[in-house]
N, CA and C of each residue as an Amber inpcrd file, in Angstrom:
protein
   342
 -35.8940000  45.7120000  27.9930000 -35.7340000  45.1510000  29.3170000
 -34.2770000  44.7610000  29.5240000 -33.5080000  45.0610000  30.8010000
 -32.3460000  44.9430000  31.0360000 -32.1000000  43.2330000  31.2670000
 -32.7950000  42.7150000  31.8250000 -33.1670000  41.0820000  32.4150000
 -33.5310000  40.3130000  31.2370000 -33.6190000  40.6460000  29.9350000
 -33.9190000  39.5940000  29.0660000 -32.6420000  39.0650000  28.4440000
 -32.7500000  37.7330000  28.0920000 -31.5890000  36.9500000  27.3360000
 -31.9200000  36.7010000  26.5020000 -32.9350000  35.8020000  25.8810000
 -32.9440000  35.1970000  24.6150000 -34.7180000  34.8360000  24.4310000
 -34.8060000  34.7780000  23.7920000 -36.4510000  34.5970000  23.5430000
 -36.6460000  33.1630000  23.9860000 -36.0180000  32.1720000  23.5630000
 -36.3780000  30.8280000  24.7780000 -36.8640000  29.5780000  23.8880000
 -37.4020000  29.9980000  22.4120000 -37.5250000  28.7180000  21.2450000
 -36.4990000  28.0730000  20.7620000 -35.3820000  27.9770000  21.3470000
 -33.9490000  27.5570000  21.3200000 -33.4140000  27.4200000  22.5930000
 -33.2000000  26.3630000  22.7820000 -32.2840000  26.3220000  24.3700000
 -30.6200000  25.9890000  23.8680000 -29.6820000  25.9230000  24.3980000
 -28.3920000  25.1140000  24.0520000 -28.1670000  24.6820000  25.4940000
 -28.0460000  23.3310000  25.5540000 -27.8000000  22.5580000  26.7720000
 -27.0380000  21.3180000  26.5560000 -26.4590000  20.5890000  27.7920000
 -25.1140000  19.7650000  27.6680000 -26.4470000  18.3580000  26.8650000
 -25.8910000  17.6020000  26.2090000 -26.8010000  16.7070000  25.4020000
 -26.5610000  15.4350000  26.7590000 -27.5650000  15.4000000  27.2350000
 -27.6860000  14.0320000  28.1220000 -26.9410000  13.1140000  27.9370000
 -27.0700000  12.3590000  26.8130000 -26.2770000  11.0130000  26.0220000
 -26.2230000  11.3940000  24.5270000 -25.6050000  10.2460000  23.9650000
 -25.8120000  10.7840000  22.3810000 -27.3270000  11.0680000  21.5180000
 -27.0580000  11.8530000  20.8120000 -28.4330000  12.1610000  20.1750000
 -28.4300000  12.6200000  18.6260000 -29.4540000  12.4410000  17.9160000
 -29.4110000  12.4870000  16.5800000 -30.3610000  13.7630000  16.5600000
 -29.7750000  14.3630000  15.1870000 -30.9060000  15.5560000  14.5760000
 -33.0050000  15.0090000  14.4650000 -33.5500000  15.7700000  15.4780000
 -34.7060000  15.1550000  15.5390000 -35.0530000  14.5910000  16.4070000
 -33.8990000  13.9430000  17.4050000 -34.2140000  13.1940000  18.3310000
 -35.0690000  14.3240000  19.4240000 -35.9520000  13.7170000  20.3220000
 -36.6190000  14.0510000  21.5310000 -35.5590000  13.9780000  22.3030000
 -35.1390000  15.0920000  23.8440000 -34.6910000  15.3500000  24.2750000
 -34.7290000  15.8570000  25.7820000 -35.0800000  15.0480000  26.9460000
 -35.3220000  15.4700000  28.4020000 -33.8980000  15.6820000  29.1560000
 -33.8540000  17.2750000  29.2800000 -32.6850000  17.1850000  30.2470000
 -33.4590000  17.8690000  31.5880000 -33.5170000  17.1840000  32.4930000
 -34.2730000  17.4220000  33.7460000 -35.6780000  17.4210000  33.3670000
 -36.6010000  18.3570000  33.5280000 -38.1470000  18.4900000  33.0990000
 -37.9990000  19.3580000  31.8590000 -36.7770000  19.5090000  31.2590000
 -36.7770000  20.2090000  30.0730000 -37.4350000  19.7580000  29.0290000
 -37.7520000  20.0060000  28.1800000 -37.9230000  18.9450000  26.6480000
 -37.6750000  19.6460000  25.8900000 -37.2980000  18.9170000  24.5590000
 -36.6740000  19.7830000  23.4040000 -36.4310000  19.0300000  22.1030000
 -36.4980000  19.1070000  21.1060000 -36.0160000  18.4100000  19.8910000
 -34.4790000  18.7970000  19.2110000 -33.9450000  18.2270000  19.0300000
 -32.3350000  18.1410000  18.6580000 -32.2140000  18.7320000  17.4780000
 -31.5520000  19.7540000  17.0240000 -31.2440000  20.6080000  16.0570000
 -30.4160000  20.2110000  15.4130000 -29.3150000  19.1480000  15.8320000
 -28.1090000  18.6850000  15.4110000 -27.8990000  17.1960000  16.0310000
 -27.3100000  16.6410000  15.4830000 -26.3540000  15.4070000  16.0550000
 -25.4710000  16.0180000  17.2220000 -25.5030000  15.3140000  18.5690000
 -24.7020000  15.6680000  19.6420000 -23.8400000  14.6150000  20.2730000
 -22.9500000  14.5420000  20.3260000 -22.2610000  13.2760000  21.6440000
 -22.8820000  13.8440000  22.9340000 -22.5720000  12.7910000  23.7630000
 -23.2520000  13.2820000  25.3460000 -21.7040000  13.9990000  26.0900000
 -22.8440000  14.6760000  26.5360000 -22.0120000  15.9560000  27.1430000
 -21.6110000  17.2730000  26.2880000 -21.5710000  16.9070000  25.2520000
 -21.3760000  17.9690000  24.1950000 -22.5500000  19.2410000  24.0330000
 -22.5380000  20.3970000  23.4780000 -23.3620000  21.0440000  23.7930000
 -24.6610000  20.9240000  22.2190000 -26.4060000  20.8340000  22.4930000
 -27.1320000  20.8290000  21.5990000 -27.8130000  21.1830000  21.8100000
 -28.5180000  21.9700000  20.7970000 -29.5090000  22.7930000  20.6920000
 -30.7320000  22.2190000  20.4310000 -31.5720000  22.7270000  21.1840000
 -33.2620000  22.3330000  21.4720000 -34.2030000  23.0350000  21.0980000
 -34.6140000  22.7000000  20.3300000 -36.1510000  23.6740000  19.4690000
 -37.2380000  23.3390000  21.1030000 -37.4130000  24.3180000  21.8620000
 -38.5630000  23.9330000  22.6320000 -40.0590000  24.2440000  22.4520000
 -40.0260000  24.8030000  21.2800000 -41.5340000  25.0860000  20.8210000
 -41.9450000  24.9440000  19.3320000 -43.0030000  24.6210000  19.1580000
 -43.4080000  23.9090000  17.4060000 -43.7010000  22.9990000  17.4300000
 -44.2640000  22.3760000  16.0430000 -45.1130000  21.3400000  15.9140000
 -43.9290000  20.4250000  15.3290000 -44.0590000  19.3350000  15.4710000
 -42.7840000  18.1170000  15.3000000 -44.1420000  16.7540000  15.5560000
 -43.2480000  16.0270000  14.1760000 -43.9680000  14.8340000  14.1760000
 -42.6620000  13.5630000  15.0390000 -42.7480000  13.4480000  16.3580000
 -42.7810000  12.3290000  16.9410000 -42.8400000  11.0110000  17.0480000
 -41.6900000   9.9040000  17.5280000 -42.2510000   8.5680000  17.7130000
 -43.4700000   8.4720000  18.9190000 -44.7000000   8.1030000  18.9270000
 -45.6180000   7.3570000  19.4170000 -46.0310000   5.5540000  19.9350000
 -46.3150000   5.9450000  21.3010000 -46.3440000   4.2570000  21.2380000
 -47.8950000   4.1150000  20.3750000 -47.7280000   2.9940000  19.6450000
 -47.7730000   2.3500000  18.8220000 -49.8510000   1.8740000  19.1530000
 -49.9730000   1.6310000  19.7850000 -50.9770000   0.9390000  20.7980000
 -51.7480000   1.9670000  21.1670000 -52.0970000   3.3330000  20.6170000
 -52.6480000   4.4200000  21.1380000 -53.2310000   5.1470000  20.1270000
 -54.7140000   5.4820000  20.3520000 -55.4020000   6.2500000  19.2150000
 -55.3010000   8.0080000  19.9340000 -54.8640000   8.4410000  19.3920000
 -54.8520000  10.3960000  19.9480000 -56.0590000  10.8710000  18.9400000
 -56.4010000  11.7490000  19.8710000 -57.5900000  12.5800000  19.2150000
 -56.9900000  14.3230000  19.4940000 -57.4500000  15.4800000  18.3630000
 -56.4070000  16.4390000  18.4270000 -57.0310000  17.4160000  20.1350000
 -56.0880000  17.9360000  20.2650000 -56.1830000  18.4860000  21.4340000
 -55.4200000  17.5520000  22.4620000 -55.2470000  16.0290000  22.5800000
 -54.8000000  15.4280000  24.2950000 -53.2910000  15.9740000  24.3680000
 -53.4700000  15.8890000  25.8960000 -52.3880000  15.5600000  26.0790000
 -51.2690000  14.7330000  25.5050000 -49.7990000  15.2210000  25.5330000
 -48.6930000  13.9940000  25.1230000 -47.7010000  14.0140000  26.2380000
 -47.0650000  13.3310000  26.5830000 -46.0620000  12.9250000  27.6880000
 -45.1570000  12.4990000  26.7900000 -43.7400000  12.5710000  27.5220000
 -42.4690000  12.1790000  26.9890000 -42.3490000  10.9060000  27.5880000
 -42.3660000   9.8250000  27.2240000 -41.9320000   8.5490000  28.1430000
 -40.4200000   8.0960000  27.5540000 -39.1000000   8.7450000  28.5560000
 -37.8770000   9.3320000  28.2250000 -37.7000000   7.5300000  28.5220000
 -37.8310000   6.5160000  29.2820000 -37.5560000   5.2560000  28.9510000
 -37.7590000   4.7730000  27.5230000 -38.2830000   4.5060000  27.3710000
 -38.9220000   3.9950000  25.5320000 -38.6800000   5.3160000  24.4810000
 -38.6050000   6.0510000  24.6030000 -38.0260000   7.3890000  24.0020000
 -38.8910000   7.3560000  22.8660000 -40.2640000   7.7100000  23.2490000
 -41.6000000   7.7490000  22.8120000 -42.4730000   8.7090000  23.4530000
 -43.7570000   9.2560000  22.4260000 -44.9070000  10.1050000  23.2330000
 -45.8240000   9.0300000  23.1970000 -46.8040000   9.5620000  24.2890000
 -47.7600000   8.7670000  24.6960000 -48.9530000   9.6850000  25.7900000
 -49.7210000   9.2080000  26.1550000 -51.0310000   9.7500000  26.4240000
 -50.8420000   9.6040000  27.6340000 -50.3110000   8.7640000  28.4000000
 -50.4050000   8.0960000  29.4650000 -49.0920000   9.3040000  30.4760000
 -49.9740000   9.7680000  31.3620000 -48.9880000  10.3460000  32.6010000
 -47.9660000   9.7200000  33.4860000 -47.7380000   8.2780000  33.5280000
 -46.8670000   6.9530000  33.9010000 -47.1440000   5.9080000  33.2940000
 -45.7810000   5.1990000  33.7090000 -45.9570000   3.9550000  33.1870000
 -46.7030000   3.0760000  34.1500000 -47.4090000   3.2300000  34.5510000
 -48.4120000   2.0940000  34.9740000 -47.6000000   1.1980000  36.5960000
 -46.6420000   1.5030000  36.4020000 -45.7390000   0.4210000  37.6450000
 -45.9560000   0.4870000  39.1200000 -45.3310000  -0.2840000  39.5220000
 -45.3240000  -0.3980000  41.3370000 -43.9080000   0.1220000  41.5480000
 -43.2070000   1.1630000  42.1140000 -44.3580000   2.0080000  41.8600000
 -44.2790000   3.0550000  40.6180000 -44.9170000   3.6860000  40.0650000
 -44.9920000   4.2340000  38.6800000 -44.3870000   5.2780000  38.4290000
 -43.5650000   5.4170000  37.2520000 -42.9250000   6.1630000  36.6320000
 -42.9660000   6.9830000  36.0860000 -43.1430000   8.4050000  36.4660000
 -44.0870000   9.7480000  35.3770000 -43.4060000   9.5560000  34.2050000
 -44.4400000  10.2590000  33.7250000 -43.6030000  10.8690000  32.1510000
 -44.1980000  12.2330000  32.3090000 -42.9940000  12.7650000  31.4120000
 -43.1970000  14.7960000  31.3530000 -44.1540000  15.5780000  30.4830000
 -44.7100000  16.0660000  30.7290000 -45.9360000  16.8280000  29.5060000
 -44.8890000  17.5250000  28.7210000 -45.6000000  17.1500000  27.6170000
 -44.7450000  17.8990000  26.3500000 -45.3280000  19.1140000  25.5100000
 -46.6210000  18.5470000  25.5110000 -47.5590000  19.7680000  24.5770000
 -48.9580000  18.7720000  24.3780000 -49.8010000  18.7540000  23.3510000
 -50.6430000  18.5050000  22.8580000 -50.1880000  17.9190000  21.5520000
 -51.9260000  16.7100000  20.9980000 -51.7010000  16.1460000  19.7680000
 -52.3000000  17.6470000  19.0800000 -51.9090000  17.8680000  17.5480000
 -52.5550000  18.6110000  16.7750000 -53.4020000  17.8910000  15.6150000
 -52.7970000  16.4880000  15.6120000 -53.4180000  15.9880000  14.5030000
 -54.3100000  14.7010000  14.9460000 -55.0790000  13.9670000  14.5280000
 -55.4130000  12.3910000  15.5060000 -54.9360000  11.5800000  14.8220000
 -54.2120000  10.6260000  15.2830000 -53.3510000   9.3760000  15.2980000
 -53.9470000   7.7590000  15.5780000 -54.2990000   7.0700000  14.4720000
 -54.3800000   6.2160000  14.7950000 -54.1120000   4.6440000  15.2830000
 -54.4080000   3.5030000  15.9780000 -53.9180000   2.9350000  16.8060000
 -54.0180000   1.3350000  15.8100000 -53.0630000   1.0030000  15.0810000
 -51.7860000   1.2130000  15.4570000 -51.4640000   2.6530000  14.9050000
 -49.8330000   3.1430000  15.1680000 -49.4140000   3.9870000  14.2530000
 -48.2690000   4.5920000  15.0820000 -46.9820000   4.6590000  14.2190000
 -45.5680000   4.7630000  14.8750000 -45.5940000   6.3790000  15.0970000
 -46.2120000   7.3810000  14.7890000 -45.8570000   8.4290000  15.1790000
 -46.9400000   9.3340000  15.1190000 -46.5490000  10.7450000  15.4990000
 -47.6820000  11.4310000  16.1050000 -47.3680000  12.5050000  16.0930000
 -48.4080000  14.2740000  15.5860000 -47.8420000  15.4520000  15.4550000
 -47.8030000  16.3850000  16.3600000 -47.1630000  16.6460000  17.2670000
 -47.3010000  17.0750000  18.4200000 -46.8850000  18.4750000  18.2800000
 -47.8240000  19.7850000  19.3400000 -46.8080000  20.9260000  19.2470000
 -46.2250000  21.0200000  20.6840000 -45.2370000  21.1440000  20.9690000
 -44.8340000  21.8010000  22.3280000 -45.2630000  22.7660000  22.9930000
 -45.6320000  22.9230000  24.3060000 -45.9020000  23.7640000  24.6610000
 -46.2770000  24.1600000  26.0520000 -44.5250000  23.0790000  26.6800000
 -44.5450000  23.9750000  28.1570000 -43.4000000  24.7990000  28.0840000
């Protein structure tokens, strides 16, 4: 195909703010996990597909299959499609749990998969 660029499980995009290898990563409705340590503005690479174990809020039992949301405030996954507010704050679908997580519990195995 003349129109293809790159297969797309790798993005390279300007790094929002600073970011660490591993870190979760929303640039617009993008999501992505950090391949490298980046300064902001600098350019980093984003794994956008695969299974990655995640910070989780804490307060949440996942069962495999739900939904996960990026909640890019708290720079956490979570179950929850907003934060609850007046008025409320989405968070971005990220993929699904693969594993179940229990409540408490700081993190969570998520695969990507928009």
């Amino acid at each position: 195909m003349k129109n293809f660029v790159q297969p797309g499980d790798s993005i390279t995009v300007p790094a929002p703010s600073d970011v660490l290898s591993g870190d979760g990563v929303l640039v617009g409705s993008l999501f992505g996990i950090a391949n490298a340590d980046a300064d902001s503005g600098s350019d980093v690479v984003l794994s956008t597909e695969g299974v990655f174990i995640l910070p989780k809020k804490s307060a949440q039992a996942w069962t495999v299959g739900v939904a996960i949301y990026w909640d890019a405030t708290n720079g956490e996954t979570t179950t929850a499609k907003d934060d609850g507010g007046t008025p409320a704050t989405a968070h971005t679908l990220i993929g699904n749990a693969v594993a179940a997580a229990a409540n408490p519990s700081a993190s969570g195995v998520v695969r990507l998969s928009v």
